[in-house]
HTML snippet that shows the backbone in 3Dmol.js (N, CA, C, O; Angstrom):
<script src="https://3Dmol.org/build/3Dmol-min.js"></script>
<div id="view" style="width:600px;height:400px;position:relative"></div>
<script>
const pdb = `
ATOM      1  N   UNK A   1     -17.441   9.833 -14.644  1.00  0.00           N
ATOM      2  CA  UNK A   1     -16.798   8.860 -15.503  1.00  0.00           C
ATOM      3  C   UNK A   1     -17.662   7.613 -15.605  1.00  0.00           C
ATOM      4  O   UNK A   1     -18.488   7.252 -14.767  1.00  0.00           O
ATOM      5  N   UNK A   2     -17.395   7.083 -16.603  1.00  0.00           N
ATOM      6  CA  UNK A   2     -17.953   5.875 -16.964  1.00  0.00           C
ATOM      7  C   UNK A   2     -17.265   4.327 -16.222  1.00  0.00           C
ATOM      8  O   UNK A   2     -16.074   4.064 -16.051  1.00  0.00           O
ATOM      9  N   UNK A   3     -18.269   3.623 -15.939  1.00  0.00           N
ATOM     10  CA  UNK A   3     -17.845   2.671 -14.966  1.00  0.00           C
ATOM     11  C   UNK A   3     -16.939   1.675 -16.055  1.00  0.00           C
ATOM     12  O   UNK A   3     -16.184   0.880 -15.496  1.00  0.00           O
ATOM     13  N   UNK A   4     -16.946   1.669 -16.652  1.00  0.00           N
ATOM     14  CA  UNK A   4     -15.949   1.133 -18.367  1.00  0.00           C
ATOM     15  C   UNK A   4     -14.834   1.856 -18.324  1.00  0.00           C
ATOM     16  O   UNK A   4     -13.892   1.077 -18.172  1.00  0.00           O
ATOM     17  N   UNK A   5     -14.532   2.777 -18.373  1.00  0.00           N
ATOM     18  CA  UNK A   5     -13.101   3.724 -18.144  1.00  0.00           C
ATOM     19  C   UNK A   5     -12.506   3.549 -17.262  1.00  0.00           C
ATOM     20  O   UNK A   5     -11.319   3.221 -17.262  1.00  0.00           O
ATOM     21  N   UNK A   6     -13.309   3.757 -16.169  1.00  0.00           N
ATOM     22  CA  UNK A   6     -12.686   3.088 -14.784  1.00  0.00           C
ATOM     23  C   UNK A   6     -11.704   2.118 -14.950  1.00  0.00           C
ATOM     24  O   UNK A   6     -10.475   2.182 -14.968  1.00  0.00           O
ATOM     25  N   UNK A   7     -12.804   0.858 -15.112  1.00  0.00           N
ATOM     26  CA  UNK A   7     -12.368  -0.713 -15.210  1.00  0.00           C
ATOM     27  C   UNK A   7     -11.165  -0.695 -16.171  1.00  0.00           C
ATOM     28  O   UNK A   7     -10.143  -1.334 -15.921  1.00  0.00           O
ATOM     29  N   UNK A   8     -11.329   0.121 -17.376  1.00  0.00           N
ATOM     30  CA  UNK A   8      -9.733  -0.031 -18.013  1.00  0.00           C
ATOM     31  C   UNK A   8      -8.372   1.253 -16.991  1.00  0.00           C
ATOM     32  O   UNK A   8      -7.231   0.943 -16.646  1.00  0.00           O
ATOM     33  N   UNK A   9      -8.775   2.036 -16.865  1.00  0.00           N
ATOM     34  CA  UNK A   9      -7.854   2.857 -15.705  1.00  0.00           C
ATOM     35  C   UNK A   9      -7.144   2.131 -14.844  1.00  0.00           C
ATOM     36  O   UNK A   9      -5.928   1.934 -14.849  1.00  0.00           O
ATOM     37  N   UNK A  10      -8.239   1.603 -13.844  1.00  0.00           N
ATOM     38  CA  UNK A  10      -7.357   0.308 -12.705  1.00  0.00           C
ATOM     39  C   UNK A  10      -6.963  -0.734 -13.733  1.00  0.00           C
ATOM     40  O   UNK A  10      -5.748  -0.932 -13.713  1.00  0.00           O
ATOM     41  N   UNK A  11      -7.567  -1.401 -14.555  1.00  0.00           N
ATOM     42  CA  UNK A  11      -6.300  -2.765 -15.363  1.00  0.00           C
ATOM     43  C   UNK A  11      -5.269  -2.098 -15.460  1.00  0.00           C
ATOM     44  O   UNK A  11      -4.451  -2.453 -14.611  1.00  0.00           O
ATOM     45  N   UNK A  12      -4.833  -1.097 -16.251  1.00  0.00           N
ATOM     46  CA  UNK A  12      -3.919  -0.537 -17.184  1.00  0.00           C
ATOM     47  C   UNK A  12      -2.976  -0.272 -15.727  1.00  0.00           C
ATOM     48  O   UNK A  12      -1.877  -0.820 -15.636  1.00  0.00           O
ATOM     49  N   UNK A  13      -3.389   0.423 -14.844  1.00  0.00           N
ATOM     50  CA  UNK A  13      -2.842   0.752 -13.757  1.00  0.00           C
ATOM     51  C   UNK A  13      -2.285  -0.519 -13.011  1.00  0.00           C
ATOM     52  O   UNK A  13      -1.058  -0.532 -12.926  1.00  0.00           O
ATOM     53  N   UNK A  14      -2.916  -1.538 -12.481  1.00  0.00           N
ATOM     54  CA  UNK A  14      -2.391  -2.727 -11.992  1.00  0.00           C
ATOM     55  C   UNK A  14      -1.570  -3.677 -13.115  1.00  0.00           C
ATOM     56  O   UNK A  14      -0.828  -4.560 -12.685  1.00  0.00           O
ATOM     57  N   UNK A  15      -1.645  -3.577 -13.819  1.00  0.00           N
ATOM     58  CA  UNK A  15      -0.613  -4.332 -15.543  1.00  0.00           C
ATOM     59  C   UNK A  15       0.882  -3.366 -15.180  1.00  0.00           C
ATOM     60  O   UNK A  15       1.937  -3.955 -14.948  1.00  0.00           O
ATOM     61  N   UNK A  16       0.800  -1.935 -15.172  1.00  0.00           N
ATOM     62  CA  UNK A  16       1.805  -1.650 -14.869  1.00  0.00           C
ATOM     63  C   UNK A  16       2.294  -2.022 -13.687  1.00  0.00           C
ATOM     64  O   UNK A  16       3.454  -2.433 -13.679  1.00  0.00           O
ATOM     65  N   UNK A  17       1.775  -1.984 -12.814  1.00  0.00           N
ATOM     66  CA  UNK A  17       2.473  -2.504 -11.209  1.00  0.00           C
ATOM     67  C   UNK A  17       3.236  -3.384 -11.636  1.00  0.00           C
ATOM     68  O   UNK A  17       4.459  -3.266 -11.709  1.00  0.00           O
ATOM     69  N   UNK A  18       2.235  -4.884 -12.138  1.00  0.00           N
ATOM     70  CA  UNK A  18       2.846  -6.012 -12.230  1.00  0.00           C
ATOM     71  C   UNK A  18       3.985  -6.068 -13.192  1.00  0.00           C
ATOM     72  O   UNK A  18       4.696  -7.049 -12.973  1.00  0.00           O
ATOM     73  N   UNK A  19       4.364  -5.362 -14.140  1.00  0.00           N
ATOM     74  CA  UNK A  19       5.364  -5.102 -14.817  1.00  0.00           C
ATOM     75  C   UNK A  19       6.330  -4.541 -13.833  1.00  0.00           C
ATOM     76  O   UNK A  19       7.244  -5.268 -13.444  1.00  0.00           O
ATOM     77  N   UNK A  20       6.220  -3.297 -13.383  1.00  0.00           N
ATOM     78  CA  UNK A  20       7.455  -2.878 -12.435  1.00  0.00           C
ATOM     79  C   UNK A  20       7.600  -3.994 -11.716  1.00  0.00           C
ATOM     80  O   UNK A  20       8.802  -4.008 -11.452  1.00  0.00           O
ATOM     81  N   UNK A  21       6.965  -5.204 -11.104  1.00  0.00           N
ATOM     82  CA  UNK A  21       7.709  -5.685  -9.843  1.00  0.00           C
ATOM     83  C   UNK A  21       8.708  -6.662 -10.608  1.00  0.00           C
ATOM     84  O   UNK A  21       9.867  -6.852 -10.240  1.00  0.00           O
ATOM     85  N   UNK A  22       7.982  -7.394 -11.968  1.00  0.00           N
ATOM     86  CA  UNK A  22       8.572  -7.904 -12.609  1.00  0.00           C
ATOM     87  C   UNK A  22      10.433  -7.414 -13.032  1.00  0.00           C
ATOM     88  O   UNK A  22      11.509  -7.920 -12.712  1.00  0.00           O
ATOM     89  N   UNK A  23      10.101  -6.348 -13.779  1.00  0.00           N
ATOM     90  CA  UNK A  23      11.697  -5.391 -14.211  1.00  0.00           C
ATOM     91  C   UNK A  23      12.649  -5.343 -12.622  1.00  0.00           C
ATOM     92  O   UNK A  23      13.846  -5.619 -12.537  1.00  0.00           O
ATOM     93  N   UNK A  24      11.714  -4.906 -11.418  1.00  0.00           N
ATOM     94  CA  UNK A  24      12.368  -4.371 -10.572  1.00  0.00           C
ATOM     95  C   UNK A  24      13.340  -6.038  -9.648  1.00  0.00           C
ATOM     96  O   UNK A  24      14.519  -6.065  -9.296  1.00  0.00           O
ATOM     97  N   UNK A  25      12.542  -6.908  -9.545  1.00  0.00           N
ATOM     98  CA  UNK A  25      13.283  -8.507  -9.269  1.00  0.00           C
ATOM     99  C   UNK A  25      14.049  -8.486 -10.409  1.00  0.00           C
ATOM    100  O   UNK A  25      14.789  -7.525 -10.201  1.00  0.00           O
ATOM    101  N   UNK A  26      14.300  -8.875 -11.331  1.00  0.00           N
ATOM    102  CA  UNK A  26      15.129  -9.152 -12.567  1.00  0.00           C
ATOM    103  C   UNK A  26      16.427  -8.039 -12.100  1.00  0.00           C
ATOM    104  O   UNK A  26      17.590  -8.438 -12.049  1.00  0.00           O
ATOM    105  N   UNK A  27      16.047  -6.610 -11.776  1.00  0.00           N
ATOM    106  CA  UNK A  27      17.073  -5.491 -11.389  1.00  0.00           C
ATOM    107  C   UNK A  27      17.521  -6.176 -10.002  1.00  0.00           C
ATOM    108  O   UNK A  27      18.743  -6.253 -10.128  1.00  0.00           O
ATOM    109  N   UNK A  28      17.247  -6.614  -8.984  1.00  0.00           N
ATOM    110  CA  UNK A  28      17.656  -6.832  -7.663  1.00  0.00           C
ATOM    111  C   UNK A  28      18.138  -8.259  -8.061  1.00  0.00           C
ATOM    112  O   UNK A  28      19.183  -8.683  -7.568  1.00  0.00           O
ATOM    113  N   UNK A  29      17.514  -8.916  -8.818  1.00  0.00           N
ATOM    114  CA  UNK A  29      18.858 -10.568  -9.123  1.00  0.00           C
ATOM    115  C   UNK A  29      19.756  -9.877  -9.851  1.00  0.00           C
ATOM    116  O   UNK A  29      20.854 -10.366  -9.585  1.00  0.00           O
ATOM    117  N   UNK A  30      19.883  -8.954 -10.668  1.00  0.00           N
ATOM    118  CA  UNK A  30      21.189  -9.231 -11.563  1.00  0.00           C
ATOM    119  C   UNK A  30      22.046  -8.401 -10.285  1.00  0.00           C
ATOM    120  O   UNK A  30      23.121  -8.927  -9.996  1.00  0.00           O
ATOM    121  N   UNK A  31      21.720  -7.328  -9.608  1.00  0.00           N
ATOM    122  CA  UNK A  31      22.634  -6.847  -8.271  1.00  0.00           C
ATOM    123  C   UNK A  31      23.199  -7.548  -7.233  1.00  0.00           C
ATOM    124  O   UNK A  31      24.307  -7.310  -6.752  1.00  0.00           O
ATOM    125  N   UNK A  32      22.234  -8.649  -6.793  1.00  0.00           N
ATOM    126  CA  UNK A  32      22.089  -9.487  -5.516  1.00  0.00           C
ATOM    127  C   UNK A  32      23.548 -10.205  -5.399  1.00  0.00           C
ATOM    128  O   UNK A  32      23.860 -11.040  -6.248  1.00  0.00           O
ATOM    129  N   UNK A  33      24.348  -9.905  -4.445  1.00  0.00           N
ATOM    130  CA  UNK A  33      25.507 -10.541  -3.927  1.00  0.00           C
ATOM    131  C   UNK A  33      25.194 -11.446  -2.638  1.00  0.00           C
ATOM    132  O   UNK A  33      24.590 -11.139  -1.611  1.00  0.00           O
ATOM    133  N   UNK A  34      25.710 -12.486  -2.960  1.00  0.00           N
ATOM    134  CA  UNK A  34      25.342 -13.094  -1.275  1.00  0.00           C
ATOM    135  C   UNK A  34      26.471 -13.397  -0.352  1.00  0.00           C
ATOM    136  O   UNK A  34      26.528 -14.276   0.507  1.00  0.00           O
ATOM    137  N   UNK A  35      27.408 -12.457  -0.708  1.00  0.00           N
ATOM    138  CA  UNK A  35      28.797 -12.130   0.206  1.00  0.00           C
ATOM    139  C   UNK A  35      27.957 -10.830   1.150  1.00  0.00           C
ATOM    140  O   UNK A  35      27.691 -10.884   2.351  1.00  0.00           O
ATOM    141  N   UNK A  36      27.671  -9.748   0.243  1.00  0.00           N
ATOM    142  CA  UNK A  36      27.210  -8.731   0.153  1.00  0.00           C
ATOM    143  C   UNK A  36      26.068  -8.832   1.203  1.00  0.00           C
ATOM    144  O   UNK A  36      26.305  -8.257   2.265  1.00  0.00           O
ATOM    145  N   UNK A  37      25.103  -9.339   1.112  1.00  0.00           N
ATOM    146  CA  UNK A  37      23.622  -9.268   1.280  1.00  0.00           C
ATOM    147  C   UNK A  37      23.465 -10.137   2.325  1.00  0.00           C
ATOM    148  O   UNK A  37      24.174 -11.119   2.106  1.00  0.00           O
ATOM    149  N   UNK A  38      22.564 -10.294   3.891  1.00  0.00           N
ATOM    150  CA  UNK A  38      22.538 -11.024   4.471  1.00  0.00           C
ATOM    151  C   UNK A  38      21.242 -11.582   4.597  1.00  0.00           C
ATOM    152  O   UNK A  38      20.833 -12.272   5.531  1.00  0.00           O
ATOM    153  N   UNK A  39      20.694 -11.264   3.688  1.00  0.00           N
ATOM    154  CA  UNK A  39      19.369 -11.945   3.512  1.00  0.00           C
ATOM    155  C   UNK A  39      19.477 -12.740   2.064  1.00  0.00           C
ATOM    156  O   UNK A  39      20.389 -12.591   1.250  1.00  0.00           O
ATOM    157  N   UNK A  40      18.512 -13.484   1.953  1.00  0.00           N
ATOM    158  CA  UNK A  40      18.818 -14.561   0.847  1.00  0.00           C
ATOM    159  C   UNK A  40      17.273 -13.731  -0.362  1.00  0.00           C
ATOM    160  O   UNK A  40      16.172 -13.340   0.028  1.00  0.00           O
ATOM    161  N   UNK A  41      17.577 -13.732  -1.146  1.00  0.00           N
ATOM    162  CA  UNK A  41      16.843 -13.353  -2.183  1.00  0.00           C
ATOM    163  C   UNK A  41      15.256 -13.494  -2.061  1.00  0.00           C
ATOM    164  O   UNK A  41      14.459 -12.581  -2.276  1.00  0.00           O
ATOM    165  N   UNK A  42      14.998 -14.549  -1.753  1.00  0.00           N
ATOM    166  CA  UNK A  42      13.421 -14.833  -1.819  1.00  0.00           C
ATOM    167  C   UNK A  42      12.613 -13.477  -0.956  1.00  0.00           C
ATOM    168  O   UNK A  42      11.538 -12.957  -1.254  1.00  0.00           O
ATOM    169  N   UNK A  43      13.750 -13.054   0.452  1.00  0.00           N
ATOM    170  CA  UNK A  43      12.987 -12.222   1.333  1.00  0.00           C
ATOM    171  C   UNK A  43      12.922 -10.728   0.280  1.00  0.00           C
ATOM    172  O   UNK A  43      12.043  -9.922   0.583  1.00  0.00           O
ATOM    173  N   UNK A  44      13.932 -10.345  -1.049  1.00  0.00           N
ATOM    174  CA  UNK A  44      13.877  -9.312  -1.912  1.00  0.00           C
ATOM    175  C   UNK A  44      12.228  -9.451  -2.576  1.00  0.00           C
ATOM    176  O   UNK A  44      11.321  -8.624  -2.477  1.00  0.00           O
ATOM    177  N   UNK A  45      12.213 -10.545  -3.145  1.00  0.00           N
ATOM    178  CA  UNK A  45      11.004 -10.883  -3.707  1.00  0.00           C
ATOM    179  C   UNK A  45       9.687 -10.381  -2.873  1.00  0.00           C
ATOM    180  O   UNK A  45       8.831  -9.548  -3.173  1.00  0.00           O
ATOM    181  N   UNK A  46       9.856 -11.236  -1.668  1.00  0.00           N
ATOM    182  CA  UNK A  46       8.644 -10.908  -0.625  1.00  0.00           C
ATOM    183  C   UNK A  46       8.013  -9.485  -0.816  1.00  0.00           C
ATOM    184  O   UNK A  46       6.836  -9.245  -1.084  1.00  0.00           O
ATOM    185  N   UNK A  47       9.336  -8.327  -0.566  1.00  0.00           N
ATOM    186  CA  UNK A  47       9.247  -7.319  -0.368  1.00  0.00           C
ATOM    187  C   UNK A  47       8.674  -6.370  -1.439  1.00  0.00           C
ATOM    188  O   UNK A  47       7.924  -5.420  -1.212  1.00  0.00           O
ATOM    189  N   UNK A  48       9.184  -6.809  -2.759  1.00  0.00           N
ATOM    190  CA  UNK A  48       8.745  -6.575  -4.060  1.00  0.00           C
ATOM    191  C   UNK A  48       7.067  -6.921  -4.126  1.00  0.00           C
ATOM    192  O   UNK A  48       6.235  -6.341  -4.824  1.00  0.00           O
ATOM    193  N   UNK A  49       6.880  -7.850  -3.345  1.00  0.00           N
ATOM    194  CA  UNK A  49       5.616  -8.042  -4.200  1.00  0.00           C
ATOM    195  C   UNK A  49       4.290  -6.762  -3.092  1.00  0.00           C
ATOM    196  O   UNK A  49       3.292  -6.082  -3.333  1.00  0.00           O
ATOM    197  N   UNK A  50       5.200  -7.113  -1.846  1.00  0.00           N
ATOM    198  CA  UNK A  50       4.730  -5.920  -1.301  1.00  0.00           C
ATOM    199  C   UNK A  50       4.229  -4.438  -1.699  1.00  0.00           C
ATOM    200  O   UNK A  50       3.206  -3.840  -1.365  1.00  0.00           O
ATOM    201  N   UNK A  51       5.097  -4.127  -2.371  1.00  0.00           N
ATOM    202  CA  UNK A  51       5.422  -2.583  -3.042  1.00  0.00           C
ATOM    203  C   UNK A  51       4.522  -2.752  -3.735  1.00  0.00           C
ATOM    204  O   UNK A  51       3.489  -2.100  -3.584  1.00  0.00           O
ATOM    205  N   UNK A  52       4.713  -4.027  -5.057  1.00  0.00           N
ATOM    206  CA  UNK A  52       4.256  -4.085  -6.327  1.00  0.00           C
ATOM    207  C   UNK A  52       2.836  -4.457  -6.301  1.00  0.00           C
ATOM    208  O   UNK A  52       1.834  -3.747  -6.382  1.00  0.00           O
ATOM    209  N   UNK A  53       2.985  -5.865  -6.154  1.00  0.00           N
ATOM    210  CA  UNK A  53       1.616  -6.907  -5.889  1.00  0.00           C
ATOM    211  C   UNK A  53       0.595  -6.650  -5.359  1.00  0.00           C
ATOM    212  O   UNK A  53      -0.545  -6.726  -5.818  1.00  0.00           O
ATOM    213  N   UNK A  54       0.975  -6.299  -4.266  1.00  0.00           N
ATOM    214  CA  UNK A  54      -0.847  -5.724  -3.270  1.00  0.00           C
ATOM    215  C   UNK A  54      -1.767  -4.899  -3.750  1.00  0.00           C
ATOM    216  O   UNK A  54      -2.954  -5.035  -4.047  1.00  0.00           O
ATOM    217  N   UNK A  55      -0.643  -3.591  -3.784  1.00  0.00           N
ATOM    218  CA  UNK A  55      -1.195  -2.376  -4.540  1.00  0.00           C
ATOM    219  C   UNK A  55      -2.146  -3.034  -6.138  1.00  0.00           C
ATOM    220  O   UNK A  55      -3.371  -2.911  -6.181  1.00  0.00           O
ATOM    221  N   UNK A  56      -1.642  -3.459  -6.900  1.00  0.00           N
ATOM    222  CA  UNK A  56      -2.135  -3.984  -8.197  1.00  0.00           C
ATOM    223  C   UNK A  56      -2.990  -4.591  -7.766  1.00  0.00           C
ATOM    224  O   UNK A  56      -3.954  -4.352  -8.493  1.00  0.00           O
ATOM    225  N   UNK A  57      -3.385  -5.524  -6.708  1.00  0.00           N
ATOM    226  CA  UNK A  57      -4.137  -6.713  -6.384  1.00  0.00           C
ATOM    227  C   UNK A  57      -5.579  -5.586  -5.858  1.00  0.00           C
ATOM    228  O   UNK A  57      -6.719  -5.483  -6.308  1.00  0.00           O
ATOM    229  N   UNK A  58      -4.946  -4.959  -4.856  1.00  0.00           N
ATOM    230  CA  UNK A  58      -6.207  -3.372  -4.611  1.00  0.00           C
ATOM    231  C   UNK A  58      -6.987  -2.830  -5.610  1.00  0.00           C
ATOM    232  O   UNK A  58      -8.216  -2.759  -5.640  1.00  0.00           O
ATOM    233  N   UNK A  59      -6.057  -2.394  -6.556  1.00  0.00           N
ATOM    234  CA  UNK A  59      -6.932  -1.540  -7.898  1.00  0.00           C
ATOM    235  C   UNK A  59      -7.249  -2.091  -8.597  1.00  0.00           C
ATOM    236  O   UNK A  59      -7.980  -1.427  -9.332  1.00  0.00           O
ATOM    237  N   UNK A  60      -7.140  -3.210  -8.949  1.00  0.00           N
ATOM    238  CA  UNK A  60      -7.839  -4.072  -9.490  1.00  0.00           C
ATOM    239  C   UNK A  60      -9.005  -4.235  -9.202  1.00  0.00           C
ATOM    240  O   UNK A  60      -9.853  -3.929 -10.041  1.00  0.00           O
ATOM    241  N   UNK A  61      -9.394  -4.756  -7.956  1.00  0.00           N
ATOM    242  CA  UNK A  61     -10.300  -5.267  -7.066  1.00  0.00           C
ATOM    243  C   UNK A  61     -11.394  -3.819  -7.223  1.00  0.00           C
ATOM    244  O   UNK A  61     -12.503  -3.905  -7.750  1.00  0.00           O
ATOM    245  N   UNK A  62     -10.754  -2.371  -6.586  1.00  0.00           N
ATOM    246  CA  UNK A  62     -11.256  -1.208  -6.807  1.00  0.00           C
ATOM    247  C   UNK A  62     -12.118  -1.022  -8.323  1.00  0.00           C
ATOM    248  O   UNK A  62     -13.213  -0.506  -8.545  1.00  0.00           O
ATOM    249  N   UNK A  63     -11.329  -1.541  -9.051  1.00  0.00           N
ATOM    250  CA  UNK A  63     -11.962  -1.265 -10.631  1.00  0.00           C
ATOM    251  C   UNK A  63     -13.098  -2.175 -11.117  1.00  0.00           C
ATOM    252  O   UNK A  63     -13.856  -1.982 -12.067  1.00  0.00           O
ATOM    253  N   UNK A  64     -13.058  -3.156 -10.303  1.00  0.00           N
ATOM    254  CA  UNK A  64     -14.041  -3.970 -10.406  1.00  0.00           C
ATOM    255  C   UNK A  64     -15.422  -3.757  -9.639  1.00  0.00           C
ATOM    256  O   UNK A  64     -16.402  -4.391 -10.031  1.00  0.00           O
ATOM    257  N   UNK A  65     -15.523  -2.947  -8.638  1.00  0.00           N
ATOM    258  CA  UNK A  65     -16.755  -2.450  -7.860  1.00  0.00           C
ATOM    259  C   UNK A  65     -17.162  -1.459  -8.399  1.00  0.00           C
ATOM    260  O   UNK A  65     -18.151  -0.876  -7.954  1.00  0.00           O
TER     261      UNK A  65
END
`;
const viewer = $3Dmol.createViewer("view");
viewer.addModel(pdb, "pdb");
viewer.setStyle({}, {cartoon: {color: "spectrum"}});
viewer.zoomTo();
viewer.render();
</script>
């Protein structure tokens, strides 16, 4: 493969991440009860960006070498 294909493969690939973490917070605030829930929202986020963020922040980085 071409080192150009690549580089659009990982964007396209990390753009989606950052979209899911985006949709997926927006899905966990409109759920989030704080009767319910004993953690306070920001630690949902944290966790999200975990899943979402890193990974994207990786292939990115990957697509760029």
């Amino acid at each position: 493969m071409k080192k150009g294909s690549i580089l659009k493969i990982c964007n396209f690939i990390s753009i989606i991440l950052l979209v899911c973490f985006v949709v997926k917070t927006i899905i966990d605030y409109i759920n989030y009860s704080s009767i319910i829930n004993s953690a306070p929202f920001h630690v949902w986020i944290i966790i999200n960006s975990i899943y979402f963020i890193v990974p994207a922040i990786i292939i990115f980085v990957v697509g760029i070498f």
